[in-house]
N, C-alpha and C positions, 0 to 999 in steps of 0.2 A: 504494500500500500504506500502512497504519494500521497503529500499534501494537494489538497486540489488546485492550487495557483502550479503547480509544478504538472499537474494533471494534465492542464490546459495547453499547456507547453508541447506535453509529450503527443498530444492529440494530434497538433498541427505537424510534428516530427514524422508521423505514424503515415500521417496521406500523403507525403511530400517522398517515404520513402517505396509507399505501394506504388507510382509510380517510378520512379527513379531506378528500382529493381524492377521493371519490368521488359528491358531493353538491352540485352547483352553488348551491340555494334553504339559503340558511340556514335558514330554521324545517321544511324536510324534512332539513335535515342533524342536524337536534334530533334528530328519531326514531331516525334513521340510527346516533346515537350512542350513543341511550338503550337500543334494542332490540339491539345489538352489545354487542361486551367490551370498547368503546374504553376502559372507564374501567379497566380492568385493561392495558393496552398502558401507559394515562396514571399508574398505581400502579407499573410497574414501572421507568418510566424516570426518574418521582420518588425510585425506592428505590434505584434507582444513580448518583443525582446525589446524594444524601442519603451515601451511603456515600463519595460523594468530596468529599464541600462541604468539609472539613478542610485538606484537600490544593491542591486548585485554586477558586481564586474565580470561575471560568466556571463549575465545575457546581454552586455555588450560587446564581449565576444562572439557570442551567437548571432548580435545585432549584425556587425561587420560582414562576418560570412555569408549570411541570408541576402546582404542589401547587394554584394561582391554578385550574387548569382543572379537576384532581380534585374541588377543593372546590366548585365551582360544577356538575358532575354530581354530589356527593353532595346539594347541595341539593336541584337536581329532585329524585333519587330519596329523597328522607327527607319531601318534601313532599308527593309523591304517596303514600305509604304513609302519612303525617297524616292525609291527606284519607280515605283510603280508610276507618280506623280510625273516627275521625268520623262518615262517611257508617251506618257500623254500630251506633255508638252511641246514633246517635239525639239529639245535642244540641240547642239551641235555636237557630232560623234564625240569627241573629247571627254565633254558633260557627266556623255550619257554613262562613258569608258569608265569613268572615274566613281558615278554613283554601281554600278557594275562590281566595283574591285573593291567597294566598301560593303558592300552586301557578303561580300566571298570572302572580305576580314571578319567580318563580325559573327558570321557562320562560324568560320575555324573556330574563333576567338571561343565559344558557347560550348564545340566537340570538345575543345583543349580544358576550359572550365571544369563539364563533367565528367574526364575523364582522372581529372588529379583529384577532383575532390567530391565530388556527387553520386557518383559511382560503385558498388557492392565492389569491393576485392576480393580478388579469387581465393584469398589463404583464406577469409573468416566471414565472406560473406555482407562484412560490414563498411556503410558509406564511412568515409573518413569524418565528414562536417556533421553530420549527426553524431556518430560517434561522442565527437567534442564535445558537442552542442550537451547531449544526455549524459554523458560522464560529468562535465562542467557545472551543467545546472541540478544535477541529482547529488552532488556535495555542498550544494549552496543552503543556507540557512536560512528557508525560508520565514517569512511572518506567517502567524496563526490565523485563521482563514479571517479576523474580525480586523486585525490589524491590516491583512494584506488589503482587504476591501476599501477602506480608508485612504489606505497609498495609491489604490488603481483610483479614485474617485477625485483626492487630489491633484493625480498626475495628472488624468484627463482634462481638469478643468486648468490646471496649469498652460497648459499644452491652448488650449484654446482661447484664452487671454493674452496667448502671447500672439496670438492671429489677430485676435480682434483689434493689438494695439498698433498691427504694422500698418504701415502704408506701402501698398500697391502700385506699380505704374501700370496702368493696364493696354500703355502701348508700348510697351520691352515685354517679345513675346516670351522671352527665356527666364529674365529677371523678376517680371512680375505678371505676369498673365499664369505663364504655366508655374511658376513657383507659389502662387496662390493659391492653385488647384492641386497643387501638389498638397501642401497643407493642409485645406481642406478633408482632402481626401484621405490623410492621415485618419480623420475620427470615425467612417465608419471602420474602417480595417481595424484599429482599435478597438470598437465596441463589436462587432463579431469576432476578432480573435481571442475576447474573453471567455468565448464558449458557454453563455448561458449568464453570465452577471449582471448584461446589461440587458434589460428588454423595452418593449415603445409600450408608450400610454397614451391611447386617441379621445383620454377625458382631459388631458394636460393641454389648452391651447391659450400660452401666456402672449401670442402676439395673433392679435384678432387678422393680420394682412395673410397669415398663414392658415390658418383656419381651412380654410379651402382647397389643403395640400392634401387632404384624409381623401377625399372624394379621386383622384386623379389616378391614372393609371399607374401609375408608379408606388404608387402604397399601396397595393395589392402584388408588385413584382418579386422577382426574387432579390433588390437591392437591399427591400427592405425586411429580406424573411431572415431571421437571426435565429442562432439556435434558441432551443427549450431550456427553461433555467431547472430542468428536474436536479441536476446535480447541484443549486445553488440553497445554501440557506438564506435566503432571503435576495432577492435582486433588485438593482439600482435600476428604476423604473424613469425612464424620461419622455419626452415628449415627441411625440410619433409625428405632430406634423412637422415639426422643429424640423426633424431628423429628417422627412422627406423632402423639406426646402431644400438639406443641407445638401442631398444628395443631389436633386435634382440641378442645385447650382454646378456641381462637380461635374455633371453632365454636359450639361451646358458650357462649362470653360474648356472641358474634355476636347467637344467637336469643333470649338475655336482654336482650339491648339492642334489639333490633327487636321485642321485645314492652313493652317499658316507655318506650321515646321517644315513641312516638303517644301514650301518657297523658299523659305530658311536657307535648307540645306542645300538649294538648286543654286542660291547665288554663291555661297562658299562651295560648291564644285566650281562655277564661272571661275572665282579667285585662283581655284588650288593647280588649275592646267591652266592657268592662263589666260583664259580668255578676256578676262579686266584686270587691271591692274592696283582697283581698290575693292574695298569692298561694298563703300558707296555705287562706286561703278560698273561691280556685280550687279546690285538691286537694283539698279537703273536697267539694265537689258536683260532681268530676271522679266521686271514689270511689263518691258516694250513687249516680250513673249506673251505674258499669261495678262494684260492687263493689269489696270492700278484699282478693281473694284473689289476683289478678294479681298484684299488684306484692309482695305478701308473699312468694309463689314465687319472685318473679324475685332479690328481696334475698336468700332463703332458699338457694336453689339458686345463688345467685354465692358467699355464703359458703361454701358446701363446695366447688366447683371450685379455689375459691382456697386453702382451706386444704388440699387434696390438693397444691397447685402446689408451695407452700411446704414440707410436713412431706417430700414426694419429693424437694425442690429440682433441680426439674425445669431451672429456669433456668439454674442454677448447673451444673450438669451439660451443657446443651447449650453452654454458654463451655465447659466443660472439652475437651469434646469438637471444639472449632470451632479449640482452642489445640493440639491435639493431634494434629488430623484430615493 
């Protein structure tokens, strides 16, 4: 027997390695991983090592390793949506050669990944990063389930104060459009990777502008289906429409940013063979290709999600409700 905060842990450990072992050829275990949900198995057990890195220095060990794997499947999949974007636009052979030979880095890059460290070894069977991960956090001293409760409740709301107090540019699509959504998107991964602690209440509506997020298709999806808290004694209950704003904002800067990174990346291929000699000067005959109305949308349409986020203080309100719950 585990303590249940360690339980929770080993939960997300357990599906990350049913697949993982389920691929003997590493570059068939690419596909294996790419065409699956591993990287969301790999987002959730980063977002509960994340919620504990404060506390125990094993799961920010565990933190590192998980975020080292996430990040190397975001690569593939940001490279292949370049490519794809490119191949549409119709750029100059060079361009195209270049988003091409970044696709076929970042592939290796994923094989080379899960073959040193994600891996079953043939002497015992066992992934090396799990391994750690379970060895690491199975000597750690956890808190008793009343104290840990406290520290995930605190973190959370920690963690979301510190969003609420940033400022945004929501036309730096790297620095602050998609670093907002990144954040963001920290709190549900959080609140499912606790495996039952946290659940939605659709009697909690502290901001009458949301109210009307219970009724939409999205609070009946699977965004917002969290596990059952049967293993919890008692669960931090917060606000369902809150939480379907929260996500549905996530949504929404998601498809803003997977429409403006492929430009992104189409003018720094321009840069990297040559073809401008800045990188202002990339963006200038990125746009004369694709047009100047895309990314004017995308800037246009972030400004108003964001400043609905803010005048509702949506943020502020799901700490209240997280402090509360």
């Amino acid at each position: 027997k585990v303590a249940r905060p360690l339980e929770r842990v080993l939960a997300h450990a357990a599906k990350l390695h049913d697949v993982l072992a389920s691929e003997p050829d590493p570059a068939k275990l690419v596909d294996v991983v790419m065409n699956g949900d591993l990287r969301r198995h790999v987002f959730l057990l980063e977002g509960i090592a994340k919620l504990y890195e404060r506390n125990y220095k094993e799961a920010k060990d565990a933190m590192v390793d998980a975020k080292e794997l996430e990040d190397t499947l975001g690569g593939l999949s940001a490279s292949r949506s370049n490519l794809a974007y490119a191949r549409h636009a119709n750029p100059p052979p060079a361009v195209l050669a270049h988003l091409e030979k970044a696709e076929q880095l970042a592939r290796a890059n994923l094989e080379t990944l899960l073959q040193d460290k994600w891996m079953p070894r043939k002497k015992d069977g066992q992934i090396p990063a799990l391994r750690d991960l379970v060895k690491g956090l199975g000597d750690a001293k956890w808190d008793d389930y009343v104290d840990d409760k406290k520290y995930v409740r605190s973190e959370m709301v920690r963690r979301l104060e510190k969003v609420a107090s940033t400022d945004f540019d929501m036309h730096d699509l790297q620095g602050g459009l998609h670093e907002l959504r990144r954040q963001l998107r920290w709190f549900p991964i959080y609140t499912e990777s606790m495996n039952g602690l946290l659940q939605l209440d659709d009697t909690k509506n502290p901001v009458p502008a949301y109210e009307p997020m219970l009724r939409v298709t999205l609070a009946t999806s699977k965004y917002v289906d969290l596990p059952d808290d049967s293993r919890e004694a008692g669960a931090i209950r917060i606000s369902k429409s809150l939480y379907t704003a929260l996500m549905q904002l996530t949504l929404d800067l998601g498809g803003l940013k997977d429409a403006g990174e492929p430009v992104e990346a189409l003018a720094h291929a321009y840069l990297a063979v040559k073809k401008a000699k800045t990188l202002a000067d990339a963006e200038q005959q990125v746009t004369a290709l694709i047009g100047p109305r895309l990314m004017n949308d995308v800037f246009g349409n972030a400004d108003k999600v964001y400043a609905d986020m803010k005048n509702n203080r949506l943020v502020e309100s799901l700490a209240e409700s997280v402090r509360r719950g």
